[in-house]
C-alpha positions in Angstrom: 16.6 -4.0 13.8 14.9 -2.5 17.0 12.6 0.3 16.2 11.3 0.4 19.0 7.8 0.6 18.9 7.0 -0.4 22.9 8.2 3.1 23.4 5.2 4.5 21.9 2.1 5.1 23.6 -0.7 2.6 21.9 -4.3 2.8 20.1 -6.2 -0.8 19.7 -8.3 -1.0 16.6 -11.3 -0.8 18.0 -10.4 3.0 18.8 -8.9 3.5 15.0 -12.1 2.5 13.8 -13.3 5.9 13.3 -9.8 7.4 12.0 -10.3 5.4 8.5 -9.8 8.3 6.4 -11.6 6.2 3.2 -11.6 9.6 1.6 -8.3 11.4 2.0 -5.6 12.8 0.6 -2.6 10.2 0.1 1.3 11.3 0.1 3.5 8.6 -0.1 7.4 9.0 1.1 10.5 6.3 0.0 13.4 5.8 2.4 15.8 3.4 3.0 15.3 1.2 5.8 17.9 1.7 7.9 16.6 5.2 8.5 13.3 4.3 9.8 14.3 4.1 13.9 15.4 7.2 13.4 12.1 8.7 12.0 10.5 6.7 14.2 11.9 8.2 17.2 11.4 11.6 15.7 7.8 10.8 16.0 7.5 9.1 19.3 5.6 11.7 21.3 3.2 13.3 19.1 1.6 9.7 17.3 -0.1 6.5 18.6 1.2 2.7 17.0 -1.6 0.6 16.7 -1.6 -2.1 18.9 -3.3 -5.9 18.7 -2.7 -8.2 21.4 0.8 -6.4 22.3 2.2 -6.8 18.6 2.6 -3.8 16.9 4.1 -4.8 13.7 1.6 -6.8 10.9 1.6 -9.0 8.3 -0.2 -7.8 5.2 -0.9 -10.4 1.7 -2.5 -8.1 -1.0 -3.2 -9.4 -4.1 -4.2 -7.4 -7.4 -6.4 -8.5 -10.2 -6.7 -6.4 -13.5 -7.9 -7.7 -16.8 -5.4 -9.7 -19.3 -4.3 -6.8 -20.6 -3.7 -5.0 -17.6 -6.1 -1.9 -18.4 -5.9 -1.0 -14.9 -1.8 -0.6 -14.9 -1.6 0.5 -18.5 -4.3 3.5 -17.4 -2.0 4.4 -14.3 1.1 4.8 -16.6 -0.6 6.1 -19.7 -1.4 9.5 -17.1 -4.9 9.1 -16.9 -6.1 11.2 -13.8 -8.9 9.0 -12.3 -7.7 5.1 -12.0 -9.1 2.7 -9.8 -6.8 -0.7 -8.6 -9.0 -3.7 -7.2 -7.7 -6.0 -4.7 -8.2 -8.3 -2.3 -6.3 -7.7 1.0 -5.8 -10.5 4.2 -4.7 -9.0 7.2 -2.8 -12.5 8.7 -2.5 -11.4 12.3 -6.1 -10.9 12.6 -7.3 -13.8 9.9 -9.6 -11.0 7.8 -9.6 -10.5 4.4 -11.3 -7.9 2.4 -12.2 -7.2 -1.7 -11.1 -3.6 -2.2 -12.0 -0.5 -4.8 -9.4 2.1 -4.8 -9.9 5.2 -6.8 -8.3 8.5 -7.1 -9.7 11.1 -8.8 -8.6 14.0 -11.3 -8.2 16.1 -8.3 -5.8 13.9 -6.5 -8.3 12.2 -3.4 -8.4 9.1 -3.0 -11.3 6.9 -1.9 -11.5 3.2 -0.7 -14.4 1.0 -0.4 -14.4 -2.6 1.1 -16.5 -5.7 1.8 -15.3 -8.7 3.6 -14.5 -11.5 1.1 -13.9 -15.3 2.0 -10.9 -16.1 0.3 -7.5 -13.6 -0.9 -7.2 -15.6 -4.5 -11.4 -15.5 -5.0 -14.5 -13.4 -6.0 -16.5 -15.7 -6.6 -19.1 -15.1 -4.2 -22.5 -13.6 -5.1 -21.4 -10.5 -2.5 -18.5 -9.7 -4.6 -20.1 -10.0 -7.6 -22.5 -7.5 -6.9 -19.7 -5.4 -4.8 -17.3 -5.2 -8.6 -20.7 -4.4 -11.1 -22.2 -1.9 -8.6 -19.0 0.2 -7.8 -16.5 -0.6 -10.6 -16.9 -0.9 -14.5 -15.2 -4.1 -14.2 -17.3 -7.3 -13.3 -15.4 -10.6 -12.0 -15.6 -12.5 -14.9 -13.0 -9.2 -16.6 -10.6 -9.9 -14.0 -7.9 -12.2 -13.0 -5.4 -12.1 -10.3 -2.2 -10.6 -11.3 0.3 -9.4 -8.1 0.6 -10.8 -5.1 2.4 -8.5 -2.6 3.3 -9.3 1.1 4.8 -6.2 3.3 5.0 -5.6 7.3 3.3 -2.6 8.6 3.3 0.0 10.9 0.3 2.2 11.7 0.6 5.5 13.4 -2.3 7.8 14.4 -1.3 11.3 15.2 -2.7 12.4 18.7 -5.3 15.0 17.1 -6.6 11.4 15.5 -6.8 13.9 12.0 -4.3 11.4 10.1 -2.8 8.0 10.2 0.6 7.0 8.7 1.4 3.6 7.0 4.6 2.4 6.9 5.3 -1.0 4.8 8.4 -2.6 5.0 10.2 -6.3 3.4 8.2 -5.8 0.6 8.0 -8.8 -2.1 5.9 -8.8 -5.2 5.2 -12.1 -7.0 3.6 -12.2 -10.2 1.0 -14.6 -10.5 1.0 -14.5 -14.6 4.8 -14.9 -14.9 5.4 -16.7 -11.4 8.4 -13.9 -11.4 9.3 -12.9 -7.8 10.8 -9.9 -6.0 12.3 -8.7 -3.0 12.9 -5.0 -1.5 14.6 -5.4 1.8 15.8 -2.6 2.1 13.2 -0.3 1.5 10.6 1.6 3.6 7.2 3.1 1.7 5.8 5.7 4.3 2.0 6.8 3.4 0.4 9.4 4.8 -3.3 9.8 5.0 -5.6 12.7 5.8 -8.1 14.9 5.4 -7.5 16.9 2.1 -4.3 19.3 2.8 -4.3 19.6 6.1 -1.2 20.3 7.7 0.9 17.1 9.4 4.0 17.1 11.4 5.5 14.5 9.6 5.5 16.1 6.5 7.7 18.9 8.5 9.6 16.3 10.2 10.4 14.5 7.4 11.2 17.9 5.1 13.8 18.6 7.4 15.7 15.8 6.4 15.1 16.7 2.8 12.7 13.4 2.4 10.3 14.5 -0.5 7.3 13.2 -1.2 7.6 10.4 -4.5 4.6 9.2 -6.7 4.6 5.4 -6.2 2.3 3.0 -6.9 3.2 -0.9 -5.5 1.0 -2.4 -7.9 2.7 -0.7 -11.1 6.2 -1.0 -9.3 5.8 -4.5 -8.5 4.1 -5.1 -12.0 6.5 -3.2 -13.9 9.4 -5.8 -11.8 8.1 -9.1 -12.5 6.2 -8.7 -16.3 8.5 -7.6 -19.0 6.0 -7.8 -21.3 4.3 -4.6 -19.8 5.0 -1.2 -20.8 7.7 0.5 -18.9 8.7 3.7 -20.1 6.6 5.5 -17.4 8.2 4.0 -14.6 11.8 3.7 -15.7 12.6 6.5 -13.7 11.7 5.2 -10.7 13.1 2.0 -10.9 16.5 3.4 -11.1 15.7 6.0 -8.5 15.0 2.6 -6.1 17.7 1.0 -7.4 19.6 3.6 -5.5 17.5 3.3 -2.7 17.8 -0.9 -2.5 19.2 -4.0 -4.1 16.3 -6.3 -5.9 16.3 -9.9 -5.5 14.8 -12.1 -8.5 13.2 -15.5 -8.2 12.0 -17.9 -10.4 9.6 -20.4 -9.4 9.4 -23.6 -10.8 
């Protein structure tokens, strides 16, 4: 599928680097993939794509850890208004990888903080350590790895450099308890990310093609997909609103 990103005009990361938006205001967006050159093209003159060495799509591996109960997940779907998700994310095209804390609060912003971690599947380290007990209440030895996710993404920076849009696509979650796997190819999660309510041109854009904002959360989708032991009845809905969106396709591994 050509969306045809070498039409845009470009930001390197180096420039991005003070467009980070670690406190912000998330609104995520579902569509179906074969729409996204068309909202793509919509957008075209008023955003940048960020660009690395002439490639403008990446390769992301994020990997979740909760506890073995899954406090973390069971919070999100029990309603609770301030939840936190820690993961560790490696950014393949550019061989980094990072240990993540993600919380929103009870007024809906969101805030991420980040260290550089040695390995996706570890946090081990003394760094980490210190990183989980002094910003979370859950300390490594709570935690085990739980969802592996793996997405291509898109990053747009509006020309006023006030917000930057994600846009993940070929998602696959694989469960790293149940060794369940599974694949969305045919669905697009757009994120957009700003400074509390100001206004965006996508939101307009994407409005006029009666494209609503949806709650979604790929760690509690992707959970929710590949661990039918976990509590469901908060996210039922939106699995069979995706299921209109995309087919899923279930592995096994051995």
């Amino acid at each position: 599928m050509d969306l045809g990103l070498e039409t845009f005009d470009m930001i390197t990361l180096d420039k991005m680097e003070h467009i980070r938006l670690m406190n912000r205001i998330d609104t995520k967006y579902l569509i179906r993939t074969e729409f996204l050159p068309e909202i793509l093209n919509m957008l075209r003159s008023n955003y940048y794509v960020q660009d690395i060495s002439g490639k403008r799509s990446f390769d992301y591996l994020t990997l979740y850890y909760d506890t073995p109960s899954y406090a973390m997940y069971h919070s999100h779907q029990n309603g609770k208004s301030e939840r936190i998700k820690i993961r560790t994310r490696e950014y393949c095209d550019s061989n980094l990888c990072f240990l993540e804390i993600k919380t929103k609060s009870n007024k809906g912003l969101t805030q991420k903080i980040r260290i550089k971690n040695n390995r996706l599947d570890s946090l081990d380290s003394t760094e980490s350590m210190r990183f989980l007990n002094l910003h979370s209440s859950y300390p490594s030895s709570m935690l085990e790895a739980k969802l592996m996710t793996y997405y291509k993404r898109i990053t747009l920076v509006n020309k006023a450099e006030t917000e930057r849009l994600t846009i993940d696509y070929d998602l696959q979650f694989q469960n790293k308890c149940t060794d369940w796997k599974v694949k969305l190819p045919c669905m697009t999660i757009i994120e957009l990310k700003r400074k509390k309510w100001a206004h965006s041109l996508i939101e307009d854009k994407l409005n006029d093609i009666h494209i609503k904002p949806y709650h979604i959360s790929k760690y509690c989708l992707g959970t929710a997909l590949t661990d039918l032991r976990v509590k469901h009845n908060n996210i039922k809905s939106k699995i069979l609103y995706i299921h209109k969106l995309t087919d899923f396709i279930y592995e096994q591994h051995a």
